[in-house]
N, C-alpha and C positions, 0 to 999 in steps of 0.2 A: 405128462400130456397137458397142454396150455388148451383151455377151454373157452370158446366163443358164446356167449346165452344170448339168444333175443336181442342184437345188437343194433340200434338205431344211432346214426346221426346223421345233423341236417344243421344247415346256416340258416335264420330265419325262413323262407320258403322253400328252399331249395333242398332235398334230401342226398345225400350220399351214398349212403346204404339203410337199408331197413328191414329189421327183424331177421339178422344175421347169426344163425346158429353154425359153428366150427367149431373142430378137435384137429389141435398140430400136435404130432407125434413126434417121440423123440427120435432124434438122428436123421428126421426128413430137410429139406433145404429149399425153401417158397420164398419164390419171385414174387414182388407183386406188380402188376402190372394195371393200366386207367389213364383212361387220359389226365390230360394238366388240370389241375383243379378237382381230380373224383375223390380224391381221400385217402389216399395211397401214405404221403406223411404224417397223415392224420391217425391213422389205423397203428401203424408204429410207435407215435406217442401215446396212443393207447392202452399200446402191447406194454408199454413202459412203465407206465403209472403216470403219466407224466400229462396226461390232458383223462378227460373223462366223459364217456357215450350221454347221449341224452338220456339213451334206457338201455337195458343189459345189462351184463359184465360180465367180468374177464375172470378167470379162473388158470390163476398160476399157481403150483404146486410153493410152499413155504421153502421149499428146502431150493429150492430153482433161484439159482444168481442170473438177475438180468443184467445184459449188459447192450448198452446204448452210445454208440459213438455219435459224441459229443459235439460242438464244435468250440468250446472253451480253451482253443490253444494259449492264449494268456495267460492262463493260471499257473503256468509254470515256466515261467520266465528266468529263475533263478534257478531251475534244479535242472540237475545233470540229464542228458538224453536218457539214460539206461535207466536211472531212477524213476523217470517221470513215467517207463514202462514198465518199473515194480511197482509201481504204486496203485494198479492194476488190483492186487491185491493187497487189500487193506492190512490184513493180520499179520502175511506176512512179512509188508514192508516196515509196521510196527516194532516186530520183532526183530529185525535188521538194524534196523535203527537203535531199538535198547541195544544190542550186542554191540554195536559198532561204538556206543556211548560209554560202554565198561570199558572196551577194548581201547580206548584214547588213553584209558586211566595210567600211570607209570606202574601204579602198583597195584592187587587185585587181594583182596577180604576172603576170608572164607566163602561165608556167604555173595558175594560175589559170583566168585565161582561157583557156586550151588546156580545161581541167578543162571547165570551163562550155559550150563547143562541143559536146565529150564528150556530155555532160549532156544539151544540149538534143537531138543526134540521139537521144539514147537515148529521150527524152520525144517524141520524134515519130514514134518506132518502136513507143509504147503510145498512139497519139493523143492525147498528153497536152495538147495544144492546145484539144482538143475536150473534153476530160474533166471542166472545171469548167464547164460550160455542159450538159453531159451529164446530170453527174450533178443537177444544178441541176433540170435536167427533171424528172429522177426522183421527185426528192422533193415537186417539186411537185404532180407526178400522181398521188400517194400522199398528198395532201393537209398539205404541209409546207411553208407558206410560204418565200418569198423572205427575208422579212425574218428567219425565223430561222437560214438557214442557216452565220452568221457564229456563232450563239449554243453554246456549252458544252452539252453532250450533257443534264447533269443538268439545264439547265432546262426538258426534258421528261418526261411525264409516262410509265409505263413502257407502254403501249402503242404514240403517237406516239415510244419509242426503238426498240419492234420495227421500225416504219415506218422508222426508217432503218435498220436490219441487213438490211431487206427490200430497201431501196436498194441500198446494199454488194453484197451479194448479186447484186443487175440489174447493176448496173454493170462488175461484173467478166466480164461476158458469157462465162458457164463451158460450155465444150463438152454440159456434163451437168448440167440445173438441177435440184437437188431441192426441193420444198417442202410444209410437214407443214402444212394449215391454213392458208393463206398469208392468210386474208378475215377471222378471227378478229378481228382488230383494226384494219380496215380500215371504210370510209363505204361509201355505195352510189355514190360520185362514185368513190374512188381503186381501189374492186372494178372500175367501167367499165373506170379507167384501165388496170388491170391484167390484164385480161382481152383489152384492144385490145394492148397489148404481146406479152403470149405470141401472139397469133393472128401475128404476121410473125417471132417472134422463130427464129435460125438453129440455136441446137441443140437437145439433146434434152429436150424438158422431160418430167419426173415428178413429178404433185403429188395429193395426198392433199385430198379436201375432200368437207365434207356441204352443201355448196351446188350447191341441183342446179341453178339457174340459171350457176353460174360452171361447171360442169362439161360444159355444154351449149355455152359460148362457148368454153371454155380447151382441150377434149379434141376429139383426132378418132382417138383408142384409147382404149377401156376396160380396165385391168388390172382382172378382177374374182377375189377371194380366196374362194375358196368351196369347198365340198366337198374340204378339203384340198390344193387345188392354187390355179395359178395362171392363168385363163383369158387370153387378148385377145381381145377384139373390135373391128371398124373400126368408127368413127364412135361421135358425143359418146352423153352419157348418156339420153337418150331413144330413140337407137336400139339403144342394147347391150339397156332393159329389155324391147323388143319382141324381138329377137332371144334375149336368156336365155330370155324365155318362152315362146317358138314352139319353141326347142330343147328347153324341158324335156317341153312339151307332146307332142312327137313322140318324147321319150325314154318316157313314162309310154307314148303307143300302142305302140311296139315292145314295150316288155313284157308289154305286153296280147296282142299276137298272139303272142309268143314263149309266155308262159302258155297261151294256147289251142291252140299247137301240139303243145307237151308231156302235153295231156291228152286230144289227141289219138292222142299215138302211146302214150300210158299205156294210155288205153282198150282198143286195139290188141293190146297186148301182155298184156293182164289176159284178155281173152276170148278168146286164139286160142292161147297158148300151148301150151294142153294140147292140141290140135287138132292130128294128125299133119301131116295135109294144111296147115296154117297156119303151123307150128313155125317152119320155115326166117324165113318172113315178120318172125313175130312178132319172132325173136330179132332178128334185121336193124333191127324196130322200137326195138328196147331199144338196140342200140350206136349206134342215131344217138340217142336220147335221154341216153344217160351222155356223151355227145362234146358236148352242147348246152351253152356258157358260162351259168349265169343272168346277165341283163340286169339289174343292180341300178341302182331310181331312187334315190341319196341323198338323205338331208336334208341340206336345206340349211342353213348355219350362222347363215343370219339371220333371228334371233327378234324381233319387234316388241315392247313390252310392249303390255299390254291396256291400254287406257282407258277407264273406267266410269265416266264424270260423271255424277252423279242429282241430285236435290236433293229436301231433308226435307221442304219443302213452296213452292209456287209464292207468288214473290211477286204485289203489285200489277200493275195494266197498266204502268205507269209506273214502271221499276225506280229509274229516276236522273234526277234533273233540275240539270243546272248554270247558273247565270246570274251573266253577267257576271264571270268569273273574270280577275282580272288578276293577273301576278308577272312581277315584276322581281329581280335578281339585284344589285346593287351600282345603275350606270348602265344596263345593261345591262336592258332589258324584253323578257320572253319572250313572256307571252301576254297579248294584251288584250281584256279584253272578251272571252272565250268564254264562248257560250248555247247549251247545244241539253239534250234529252231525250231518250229512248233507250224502245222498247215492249217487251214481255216478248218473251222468245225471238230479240230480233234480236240481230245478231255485226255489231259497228259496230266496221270496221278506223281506228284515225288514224294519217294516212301527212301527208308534210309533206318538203321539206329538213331538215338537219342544223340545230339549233339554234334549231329552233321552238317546243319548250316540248313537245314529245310523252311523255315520260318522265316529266315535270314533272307534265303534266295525268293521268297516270295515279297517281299519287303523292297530289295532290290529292284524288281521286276515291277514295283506298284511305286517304284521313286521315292519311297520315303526314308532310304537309308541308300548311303553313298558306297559303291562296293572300292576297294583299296587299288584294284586296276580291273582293267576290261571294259566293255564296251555292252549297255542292254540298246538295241535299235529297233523300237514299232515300228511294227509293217506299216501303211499306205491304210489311210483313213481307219485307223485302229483307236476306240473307244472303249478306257481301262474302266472298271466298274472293281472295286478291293472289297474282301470280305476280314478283317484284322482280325487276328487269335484275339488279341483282349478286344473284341467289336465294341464294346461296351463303351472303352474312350474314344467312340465315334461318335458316339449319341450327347449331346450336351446337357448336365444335369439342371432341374429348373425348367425343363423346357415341356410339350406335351408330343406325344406321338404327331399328332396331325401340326403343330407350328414348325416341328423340327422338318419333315418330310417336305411341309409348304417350304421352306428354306433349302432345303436340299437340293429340291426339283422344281426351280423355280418359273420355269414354261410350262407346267403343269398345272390345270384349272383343282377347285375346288375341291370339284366332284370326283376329279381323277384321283385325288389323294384320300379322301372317303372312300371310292369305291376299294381302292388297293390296301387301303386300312382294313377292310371288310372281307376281301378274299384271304389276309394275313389274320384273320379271328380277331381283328381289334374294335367291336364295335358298339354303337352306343358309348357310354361313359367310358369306356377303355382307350378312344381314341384322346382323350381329354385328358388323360391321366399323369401325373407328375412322372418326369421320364427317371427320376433320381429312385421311384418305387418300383420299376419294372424288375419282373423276374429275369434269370437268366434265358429263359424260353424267349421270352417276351424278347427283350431286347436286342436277341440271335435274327427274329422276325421282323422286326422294324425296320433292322438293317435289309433283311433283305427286300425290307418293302420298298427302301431307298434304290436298290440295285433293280426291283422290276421296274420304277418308276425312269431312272438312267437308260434303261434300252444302251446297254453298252453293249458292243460284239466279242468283249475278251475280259471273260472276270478270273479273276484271283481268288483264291477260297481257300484260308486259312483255318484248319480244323471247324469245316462249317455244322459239321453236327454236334459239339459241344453242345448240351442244356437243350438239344431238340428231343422233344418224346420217339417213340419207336413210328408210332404212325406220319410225324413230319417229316422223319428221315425217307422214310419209302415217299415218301410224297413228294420231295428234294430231288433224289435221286429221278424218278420219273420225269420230274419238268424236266431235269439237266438232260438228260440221254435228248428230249424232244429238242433241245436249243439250237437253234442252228448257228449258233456264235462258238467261239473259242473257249475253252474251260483248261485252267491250270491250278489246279490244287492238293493238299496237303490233306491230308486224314490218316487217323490208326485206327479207322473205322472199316473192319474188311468187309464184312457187310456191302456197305458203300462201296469203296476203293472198286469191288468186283464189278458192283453192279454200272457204275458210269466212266471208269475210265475207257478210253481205248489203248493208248501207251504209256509206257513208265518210265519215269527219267529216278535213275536208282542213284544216289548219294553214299558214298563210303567213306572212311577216314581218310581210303587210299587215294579214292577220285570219284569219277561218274561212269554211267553210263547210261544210256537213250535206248529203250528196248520200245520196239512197235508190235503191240498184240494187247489181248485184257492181262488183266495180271494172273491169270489161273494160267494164260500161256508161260509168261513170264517164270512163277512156280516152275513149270515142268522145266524148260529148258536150262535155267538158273540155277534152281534149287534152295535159295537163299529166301527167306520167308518171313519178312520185315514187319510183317502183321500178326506172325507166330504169339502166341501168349507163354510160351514156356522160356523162363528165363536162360540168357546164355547158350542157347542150341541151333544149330545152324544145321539143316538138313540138305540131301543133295541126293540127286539121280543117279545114280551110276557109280555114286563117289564112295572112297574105300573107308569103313566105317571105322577103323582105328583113326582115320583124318580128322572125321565128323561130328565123333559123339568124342565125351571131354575125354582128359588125362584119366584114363586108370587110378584106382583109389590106387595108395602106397596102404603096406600095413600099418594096423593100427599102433599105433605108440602111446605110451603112455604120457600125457601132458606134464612137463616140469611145476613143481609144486610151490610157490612162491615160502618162501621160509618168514616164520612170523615171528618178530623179536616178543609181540606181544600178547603170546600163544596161551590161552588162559591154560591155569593149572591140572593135572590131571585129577580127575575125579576120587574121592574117598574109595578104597577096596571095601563090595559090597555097599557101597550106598544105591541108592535110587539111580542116579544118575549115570552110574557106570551100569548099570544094566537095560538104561535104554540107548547109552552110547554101545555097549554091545552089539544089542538088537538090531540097532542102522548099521554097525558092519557087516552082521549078517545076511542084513537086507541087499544089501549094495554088492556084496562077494559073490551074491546068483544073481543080480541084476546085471552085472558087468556081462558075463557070458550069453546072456540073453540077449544083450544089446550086439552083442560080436555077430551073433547068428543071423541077428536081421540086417543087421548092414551088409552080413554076404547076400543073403538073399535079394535084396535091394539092387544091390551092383551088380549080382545076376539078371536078375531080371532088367537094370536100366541095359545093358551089354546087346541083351538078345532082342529088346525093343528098335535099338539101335541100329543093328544088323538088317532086320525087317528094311528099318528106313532106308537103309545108305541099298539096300538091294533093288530097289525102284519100282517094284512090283505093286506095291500098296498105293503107287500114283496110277495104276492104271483106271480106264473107265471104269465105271461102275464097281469100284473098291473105296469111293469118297468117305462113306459110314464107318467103315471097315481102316482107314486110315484115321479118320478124326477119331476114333475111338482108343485108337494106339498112342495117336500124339497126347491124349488125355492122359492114357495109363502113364507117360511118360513123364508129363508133369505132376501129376500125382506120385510119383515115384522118387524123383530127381529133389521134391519139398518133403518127403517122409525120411528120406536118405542123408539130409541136412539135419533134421530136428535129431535124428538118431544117434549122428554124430555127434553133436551136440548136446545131449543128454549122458553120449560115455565120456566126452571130457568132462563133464562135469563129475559124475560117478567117477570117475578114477581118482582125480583130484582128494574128493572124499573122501575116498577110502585109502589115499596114502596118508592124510592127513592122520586118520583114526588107527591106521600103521603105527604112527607116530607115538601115538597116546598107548596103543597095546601093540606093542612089538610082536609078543610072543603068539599073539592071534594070527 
């Protein structure tokens, strides 16, 4: 149990939280949640060691391996993918290392091979058996192929290098996981992945995120930073916001009747005082009214900015018509042939897999990338307003929020670009501020200040909620539905996607298609579920569930043993050594069959899960809970059924090796 005492901190005036006592329990999983700036990364490096309260402290148990994803992807430049995931574990990447430094040797010593028994209990004491099959998993459920894992760090790109510090980090399985943002640089396949992991994982996790969908599968505490302090709440982020609200709600009535009670004994005391006969009373009225605490409602510290989308004047019926767009990339062909047209005022989400051209076609459509044929044609006084996935190289560095906006929107007075500063939360010194220091929020903001400031009738919006907190996204969402302009954009945000599209234009490897409805309709009719978190699964209405859910395990096999020319010696009969390489084969001979049982059970259960889905019954009304709860067990199932497998190839492996060394066993 990780202990919270008396916890204060504060930036010069400003408090954060104060006089913060908590107890996180082992195997629980807390969000935390606050607006930009309340202390949410702060609290983290806390948790770490890694910054220090002004007053309190922290109470981690000694034997408790913290672990903290980093963002030090450099540091391992030179070392192989899979490595830079054992190294995760200090001891036993150590010990890997000596073995593998004898094992180069041509010829091997007594002692040597004494060395090397050493060695390998010591690697079976960190499941070092398991550990490159493990961690192998890892990365691949983070979306990090097999075939790179042999590959030099630097021939990734630095997002896929966080994806392996993210591994490192799983791998090291740390009594206390922390993590700041952990979906930032993740797919909607390796977020499933990683949301099915934490649901069974054994210690304490604490992670920071503005994805309310990952917060909803990953937490079942809310740490929420507000009003100076540090609340919990039990259960994910859909129940904390009904619960905050029903609390604050009954905080506001108690004030209310506390206020109507003190004017009543005011009154009391105003009109009887001077009354002999009443004195005694009235006084009696007055000392239980000075004895009364006032019940203060605070504000709260999370400020949405305002969004005020207008536009200078309505385009055509027909804002956009694309046909026939195709682009290719080297060999590689992204979209082919997309046709469709778009009517004034509708919000057409494209949702798709990874690497369909979604980005592409929005790029296209905002003229900044040339498509390889086809034709894009603006409607009739149509005014483009682009929101870019990296928005960032919109903003010029060197420059300040308000010169950059003055230049943006240059028929725009002063005042207009201060006020729209000020409804984006940029005010006082922030409007001033060097644009090269903006945060990701920040910067996400600016642009959009640029886009309220444009009054364009057809914006483009490239993954617009990246780096927006949970309360901007709602607050996004709300302007866009009020817009009476055209919206076409791109999100893995369902959340979002639900709340403002009207139709969907759907991206596949094979082609498109233009579906007119929200995407909840979309879902039923379709079945195809492009905002799913569970990697690789495609569900369907009606559809026959040997189609839907994957390939059938084959039985298990036993993994060929790679033959080692440079196989240290067998152990002395009767020394030390041969009786703890014994003991691991013993270990690993009821391991094996244990591992067999649960992988049936696994594949059972993913089978019957399956069945449910493809039967369509679990899309009806009022079965939403009752279905999200299934898709959950399901990717909790489909990432325990990976690791498992993955633990008996390694165990097999082992135990033919140790075959080897004792036949007769």
């Amino acid at each position: 149990m990780i202990r919270l005492s008396n916890l204060s901190v504060f930036f010069g005036k400003k408090n954060l939280f104060t006089d913060v006592s908590l107890n996180l329990s082992n195997g629980n999983r807390y969000g935390i949640t606050g607006a930009n700036g309340s202390g949410k990364s702060t609290l983290l490096k806390i948790l770490a060691g890694e910054a220090t309260p002004q007053e309190g402290e922290i109470g981690v148990p000694s034997s408790c391996r913290v672990g903290f994803l980093k963002q030090n992807h450099f540091d391992y430049e030179d070392e192989r993918i899979i490595d830079t995931v054992l190294m995760g574990k200090p001891a036993l990447w150590k010990a890997l290392d000596e073995k593998h430094a004898i094992l180069d040797k041509e010829e091997h010593t007594i002692d040597e091979g004494m060395k090397l028994a050493e060695l390998e209990a010591d690697i079976a004491a960190e499941d070092g058996y398991e550990a490159e099959a493990e961690s192998g998993s890892i990365l691949e459920g983070l979306g990090i192929e097999s075939s790179l894992h042999n590959m030099p760090m630097s021939t990734l790109s630095g997002g896929y290098k966080l994806r392996v510090l993210l591994a490192q980090t799983l791998f090291a399985r740390p009594g206390l996981l922390l993590m700041d943002e952990p979906t930032n640089h993740l797919d909607i396949a390796s977020i499933g992945w990683l949301e099915g992991y934490l649901s069974s994982y054994a210690g304490t996790v604490v992670v920071v995120s503005h994805d309310h969908h990952f917060l909803n599968a990953a937490s079942n505490y809310i740490l929420d930073i507000d009003y100076e302090t540090i609340r919990p709440y039990k259960g994910n982020y859909d129940e904390f916001i009904v619960a905050k609200e029903l609390e604050f709600e009954q905080r506001e009535k108690e004030a209310g009747r506390q206020e109507k009670k003190k004017d009543e004994l005011r009154a009391f005391y105003t009109r009887f005082r001077g009354q002999a006969t009443k004195a005694r009373q009235a006084m009696s009225r007055k000392r239980e009214l000075d004895k009364m605490d006032d019940i203060v409602v605070k504000r709260s510290s999370r400020i949405a900015p305002k969004f005020r989308f207008t536009q200078k004047r309505p385009s055509g019926r027909q804002p956009m018509n694309a046909e026939g767009i195709c682009k290719s990339f080297g060999d590689k062909s992204v979209l082919k042939d997309v046709s469709f047209s778009i009517s004034r005022g509708e919000r057409l989400a494209v949702i798709g897999p990874n690497g369909v051209g979604k980005t592409t076609l929005l790029r296209i459509l905002a003229e900044t990338l040339k498509p390889d044929s086809g034709e894009v044609t603006p409607g009739h006084e149509v005014s483009i307003g682009y929101f870019a996935q990296n928005h960032r190289e919109q903003i010029p560095a060197g420059s300040t929020p308000y010169k950059w906006l003055l230049t943006d929107a240059p028929a725009e007075t002063s005042q207009a670009v201060r006020s729209t500063l000020g409804m984006m939360l940029f005010s006082g010194d922030d409007a001033d501020k060097n644009t090269k220091a903006l945060s990701g929020g920040e910067a996400a903001r600016l642009v959009f200040s640029g886009l309220i400031l444009r009054k364009a009738n057809l914006m483009l919006l490239d993954e617009p909620t990246n780096h927006l907190d949970l309360e901007t996204i709602e607050a996004l969402s709300e302007s866009l539905k009020k817009f009476p302009g055209t919206v076409i954009f791109v999100s893995h945000d369902r959340f979002f996607v639900e709340r403002v599209a009207t139709s969907v234009l759907e991206l596949t490897h094979e082609g498109f298609e233009l579906y007119m409805g929200r995407y909840s309709e979309f879902l039923k009719d379709k079945g195809t579920d492009h905002l799913e978190r569970a990697t690789g699964r495609r569900k369907g209405r009606g559809s026959n569930a040997a189609s839907d859910s994957p390939e059938p395990q084959a039985a298990l096999k036993s993994p060929p043993v790679k033959k080692d020319s440079t196989s240290p010696p067998p152990p002395e009969p009767g020394s030390a050594a041969e009786r703890t390489l014994k003991k691991e084969f013993s270990k690993i001979s009821k391991k094996i069959p244990r591992l067999e049982g649960k992988i049936k059970e696994m594949e059972d259960s993913i089978e019957t899960i399956n069945v449910e889905l493809a039967s369509g019954e679990l899309y009806a009304k009022g079965r939403e809970d009752e279905c999200a709860r299934r898709l959950s067990a399901l990717t909790a199932a489909e990432a325990g059924l990976a690791a498992s497998v993955a633990q008996w190839e390694a165990a097999s492996v082992r135990l033919a090796e140790l075959e080897e060394i004792f036949p007769k066993l």
